[in-house]
C-alpha positions in Angstrom: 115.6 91.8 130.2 115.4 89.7 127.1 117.5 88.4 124.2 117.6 89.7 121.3 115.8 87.0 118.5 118.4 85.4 116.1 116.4 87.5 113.7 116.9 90.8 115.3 120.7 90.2 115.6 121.0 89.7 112.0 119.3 92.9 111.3 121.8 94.8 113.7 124.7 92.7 112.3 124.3 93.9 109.1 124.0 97.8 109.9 126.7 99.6 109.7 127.2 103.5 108.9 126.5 102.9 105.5 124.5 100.0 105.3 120.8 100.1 106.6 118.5 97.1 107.9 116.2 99.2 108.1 112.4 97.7 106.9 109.9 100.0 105.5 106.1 99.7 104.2 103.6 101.6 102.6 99.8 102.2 103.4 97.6 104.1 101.4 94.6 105.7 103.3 91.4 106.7 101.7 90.6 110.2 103.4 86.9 109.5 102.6 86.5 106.8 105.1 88.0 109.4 108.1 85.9 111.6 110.4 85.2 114.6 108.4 86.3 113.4 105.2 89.7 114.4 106.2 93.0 112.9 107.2 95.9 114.6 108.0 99.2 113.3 109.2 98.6 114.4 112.8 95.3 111.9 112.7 98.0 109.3 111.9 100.7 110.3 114.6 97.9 110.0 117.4 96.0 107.3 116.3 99.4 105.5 116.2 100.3 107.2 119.8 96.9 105.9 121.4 97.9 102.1 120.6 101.3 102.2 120.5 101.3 100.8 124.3 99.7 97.6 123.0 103.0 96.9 120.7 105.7 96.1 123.6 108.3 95.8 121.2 108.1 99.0 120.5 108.7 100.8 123.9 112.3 98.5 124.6 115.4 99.6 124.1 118.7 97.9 123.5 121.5 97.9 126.1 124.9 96.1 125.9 125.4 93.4 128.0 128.9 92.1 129.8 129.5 88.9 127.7 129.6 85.5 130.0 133.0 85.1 129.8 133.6 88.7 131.8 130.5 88.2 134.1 132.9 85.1 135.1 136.0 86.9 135.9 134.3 89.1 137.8 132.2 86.6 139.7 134.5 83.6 139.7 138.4 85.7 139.1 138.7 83.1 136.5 138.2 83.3 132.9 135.0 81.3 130.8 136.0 79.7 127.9 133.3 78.0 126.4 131.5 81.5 125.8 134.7 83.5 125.4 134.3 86.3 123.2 130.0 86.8 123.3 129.2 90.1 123.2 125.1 89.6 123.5 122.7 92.5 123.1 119.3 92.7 125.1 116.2 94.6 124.8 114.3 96.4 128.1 111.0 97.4 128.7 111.1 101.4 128.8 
């Protein structure tokens, strides 16, 4: 399990149901370059699928995580208050 980067947080702190932090790009391919002379999206998708195991970040997935302060109650039976109220998110290998 890991925590999330300050960076990531920010990016789900913003998100709501109507705003995105989402981050988009653009590449522009030259079909004349491909096998064949041809590129079609389904070249992309499995050229994408064969190396998307070398992109870790890709394959985790975020779970919620007790925040210290309850991970002491139920430890301890007494309350945290130095981290009272953390709610931190992590991310998993899949």
């Amino acid at each position: 399990m890991r925590q999330l980067t300050s960076l990531d947080a920010q990016f789900l702190g913003v998100e709501t149901s109507s705003t995105y932090g989402h981050v988009g790009g653009l590449a522009v391919y030259d079909p004349s370059t491909a096998p064949g002379g041809t590129l079609e999206i389904g070249d992309v998708c499995r050229m994408v699928s064969e190396r998307l195991h070398m992109l870790p970040p890709f394959r985790w997935r975020l779970v919620e995580v007790a925040a210290l302060d309850e991970l002491e109650t139920a430890v301890c039976g007494k309350r945290a208050t130095a981290a009272k109220g953390r709610r931190p998110s992590a991310r998993t290998p899949a």
